[in-house]
N, C-alpha and C positions, 0 to 999 in steps of 0.2 A: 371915869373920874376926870373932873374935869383939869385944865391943865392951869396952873398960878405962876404967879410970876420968877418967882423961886424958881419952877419945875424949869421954865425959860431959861435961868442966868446958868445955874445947875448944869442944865444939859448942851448948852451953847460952850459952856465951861467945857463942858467932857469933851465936848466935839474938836475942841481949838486942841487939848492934849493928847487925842487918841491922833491927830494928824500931824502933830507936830512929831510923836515919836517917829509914825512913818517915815516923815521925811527932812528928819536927821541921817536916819539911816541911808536914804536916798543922796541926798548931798552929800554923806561920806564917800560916796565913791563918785562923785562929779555929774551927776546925771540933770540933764535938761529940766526935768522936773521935779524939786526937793522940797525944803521947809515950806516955805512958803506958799507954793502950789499943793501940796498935799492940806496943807493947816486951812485956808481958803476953801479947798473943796468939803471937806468934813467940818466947816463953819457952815459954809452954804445947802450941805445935803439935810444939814440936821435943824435949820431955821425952816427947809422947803416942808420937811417932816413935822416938825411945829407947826408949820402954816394948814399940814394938810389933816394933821387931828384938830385943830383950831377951830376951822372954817366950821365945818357941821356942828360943832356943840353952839356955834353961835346961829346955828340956823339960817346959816348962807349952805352956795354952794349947792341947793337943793336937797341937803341931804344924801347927798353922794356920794360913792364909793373913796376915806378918805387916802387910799393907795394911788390914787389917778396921778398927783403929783409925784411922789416916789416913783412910778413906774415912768415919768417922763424923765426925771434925774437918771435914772440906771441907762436909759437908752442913751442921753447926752452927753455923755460921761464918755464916751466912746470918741468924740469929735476931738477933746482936748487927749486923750490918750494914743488918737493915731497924731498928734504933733509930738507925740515925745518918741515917737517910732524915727529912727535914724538909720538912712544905708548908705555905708562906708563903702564905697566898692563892691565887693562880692560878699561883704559882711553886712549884718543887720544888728543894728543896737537899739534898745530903749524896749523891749517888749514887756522884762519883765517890771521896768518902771509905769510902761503904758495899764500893766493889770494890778501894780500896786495904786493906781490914780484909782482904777474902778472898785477896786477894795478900801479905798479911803471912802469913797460915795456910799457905799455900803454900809460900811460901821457908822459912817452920819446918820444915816436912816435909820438905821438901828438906836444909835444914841436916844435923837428926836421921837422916838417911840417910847421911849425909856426900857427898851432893853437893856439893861445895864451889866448884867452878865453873859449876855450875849455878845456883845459892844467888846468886853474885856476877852472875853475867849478868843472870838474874830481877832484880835492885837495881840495876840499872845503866838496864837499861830500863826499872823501872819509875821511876825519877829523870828521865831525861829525857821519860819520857812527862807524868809531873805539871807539871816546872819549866818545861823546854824549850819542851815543845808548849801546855803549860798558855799561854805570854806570845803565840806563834805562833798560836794559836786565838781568844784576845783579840784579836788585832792584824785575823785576817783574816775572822773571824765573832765581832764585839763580841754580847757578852750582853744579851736582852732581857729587860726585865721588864713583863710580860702587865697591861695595865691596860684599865678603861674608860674612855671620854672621853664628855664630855656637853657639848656646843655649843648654845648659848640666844642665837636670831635672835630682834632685834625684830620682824620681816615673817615672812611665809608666801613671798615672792618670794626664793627664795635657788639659789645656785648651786650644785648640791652636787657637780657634778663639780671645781667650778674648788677648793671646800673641803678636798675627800679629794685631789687633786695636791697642795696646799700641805702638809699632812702627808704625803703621802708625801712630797714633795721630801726633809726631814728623814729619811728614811731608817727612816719608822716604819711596821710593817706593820701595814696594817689585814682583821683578818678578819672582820667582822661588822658590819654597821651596819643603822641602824630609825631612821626616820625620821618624828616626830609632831606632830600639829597641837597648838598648845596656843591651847586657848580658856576667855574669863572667867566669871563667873555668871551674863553677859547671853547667854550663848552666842556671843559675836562672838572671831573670833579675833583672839588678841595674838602670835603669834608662832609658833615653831616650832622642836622640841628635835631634834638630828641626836645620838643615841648609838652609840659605836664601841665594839667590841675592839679593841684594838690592841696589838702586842709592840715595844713602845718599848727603841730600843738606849740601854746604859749612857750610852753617850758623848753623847747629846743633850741640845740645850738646853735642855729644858722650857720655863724664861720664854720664851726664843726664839720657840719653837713658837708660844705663849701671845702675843706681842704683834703675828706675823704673823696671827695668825687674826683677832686682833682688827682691824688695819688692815683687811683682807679685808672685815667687817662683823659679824664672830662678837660677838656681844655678850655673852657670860660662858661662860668656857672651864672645865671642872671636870674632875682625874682623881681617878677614884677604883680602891681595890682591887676594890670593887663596887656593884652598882645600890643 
């Protein structure tokens, strides 16, 4: 069936609201990539998908397969999603915005096709996958953030199993630790530095952490992003 100008405003129409919901959502929580760059991308996939059922009923284009554009949209879509990829440190943000970009390109294609319930399912699921499971995922695997710990004992005499329990109790995993004599200009030792990796959940209490180690005998607890 060939496609009218209606089918055009209709489905350019759908395209502007199916990206616009995405990325509402995306801007509520600050991300690099929101309304505006989602509404744009599912404007644009779903005009390129117009263009590429268009082209052959008009007898251009040779008659050719008319997915060739579509299948150049989904690869390029990949450029503008590794710029919403962000690394903080030893943390990485914007993935799951970088794959909500390529699921707006998606549903445009979809729209411009006139899938239209297809279009709606794809936005259905992908709402509850960001909102829904997004608060479910927090609740049941809370977010870490990848830091080092540097623990400064007065002695060389210290316990470091009884140390690494106490953070762990907190719910902080530790991947890494190196353990160092620290000695003064006389050569005699003063002490000794215990440094961790560690992927500390949102929800914990830092000071917490910080005033149990201390009872413990830790004498000056430091995090940093790095050494």
């Amino acid at each position: 069936m060939n496609i009218t100008e209606m089918d055009i405003i209709i489905r350019l129409g759908a395209g502007f609201l199916a990206g616009a919901v995405i990325g509402l959502e995306r801007s509520s929580r600050r991300q690099v990539a929101g309304l505006r760059t989602h509404i744009l991308i599912t404007i644009g996939a779903t005009l390129l998908m117009l263009l590429s059922i268009w082209l052959p009923q008009q007898g251009m284009g040779g008659g050719g397969d008319p997915g060739r554009i579509a299948a150049q949209v989904v690869s390029g879509i990949g450029f503008l999603g590794a710029g919403a990829i962000i690394r903080l440190g030893n943390n990485i943000k914007g993935l799951t915005t970088a794959a909500s970009l390529w699921l707006a390109a998606g549903i445009g294609l979809t729209i411009g096709a006139g899938l239209f319930i297809a279009a709606i399912t794809a936005e259905v699921l992908a709402l509850i996958s960001l909102v829904v499971l997004g608060y479910l995922e927090k609740y049941i695997f809370p977010s870490e953030r990848n830091k080092f710990m540097e623990l400064t004992f007065k002695n060389n005499t210290i316990d470091t199993q009884r140390t690494l329990d106490i953070i762990s109790s907190f719910g902080i995993r530790i991947q890494s630790t190196d353990l160092n004599q620290v000695t003064g200009k006389s050569g005699k030792d003063k002490g000794a530095k215990l440094r961790l990796f560690v992927g500390i959940p949102s929800v914990t209490d830092i000071a917490k952490v910080a005033r149990t180690l201390k009872d413990s005998g830790v004498d000056r607890v430091e995090i940093k992003e790095k050494y």
